[in-house]
C-alpha positions, 0 to 999 in steps of 0.5 A: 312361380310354381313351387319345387321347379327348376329354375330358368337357368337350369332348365335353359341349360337341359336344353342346350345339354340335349340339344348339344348331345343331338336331340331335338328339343321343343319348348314349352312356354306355361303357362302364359299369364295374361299382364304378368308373364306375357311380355316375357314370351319373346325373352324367354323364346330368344334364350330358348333358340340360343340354348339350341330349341327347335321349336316351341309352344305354349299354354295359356293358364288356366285354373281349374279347381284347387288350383284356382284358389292356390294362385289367386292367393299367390297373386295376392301375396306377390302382386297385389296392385296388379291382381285385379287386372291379372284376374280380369286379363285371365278372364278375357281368355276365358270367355269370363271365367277363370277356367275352361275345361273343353279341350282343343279352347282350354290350352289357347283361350279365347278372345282378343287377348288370346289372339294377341297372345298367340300372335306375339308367339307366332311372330317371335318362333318365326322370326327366330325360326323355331316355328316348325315340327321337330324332325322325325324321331329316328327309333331305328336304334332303341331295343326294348330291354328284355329281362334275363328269362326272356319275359316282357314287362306289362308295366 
């Protein structure tokens, strides 16, 4: 759906390259589109844990301003029969909007749609087990590079 991405497969196969090389790795599902991509979260979560995840989350879409427009045309384009219910699903999450731009709502949504979304999420990470925190990061072993003269970098 998003241009210029990598593909499923690709990003499958980072994931078990890390996981393989002993750096654990969270998912992350998004964004979740209410009628289109939801169904496939417990897919996508099963082939996340065999590739070797640890955990996972997710974020609801939202489509805060050029980007609003840029989807519904998307929509239109690739899924006209279903563009009316997507658009009225996306809005059920937001409180009738297509956006929400407070945080801690803006990435879960509202309402009965976003609970059932969350919940299906909920359910699958436990039931697959990657509902859980990632281990502590260990950064006992990173050193900062320093230049040749001793001089820090700002950025």
């Amino acid at each position: 759906m998003e241009p210029r991405t990598s593909p499923p497969a690709e990003r499958l196969r980072a994931i078990s390259e890390l996981s393989t090389s002993g750096i654990a790795v969270t998912v992350m599902v998004a964004p979740v589109v209410p009628g289109l991509t939801d169904a496939e979260m417990p897919a996508i979560l099963a082939a996340a844990k065999e590739a070797g995840a640890q955990a996972a989350g997710y974020t609801m879409l939202r489509l805060p301003w050029t980007v609003q427009p840029v989807f519904l045309d998307w929509l239109e384009r690739n899924y006209p029969l279903k563009r009316k219910r997507i658009e009225t699903l996306v809005r059920f999450t937001r409180e009738g909007q297509l956006n929400d731009p407070n945080f801690g709502s803006r990435m879960r949504g509202q309402g009965n749609m976003a609970d059932q979304v969350e919940q299906m999420f909920e359910l699958f990470t436990r039931k697959l087990g990657i509902d859980g925190d990632l281990p502590d990061l260990d950064s006992s072993q990173f050193r900062a590079p320093r230049s040749a003269n001793g001089q820090l970098k700002l950025f």
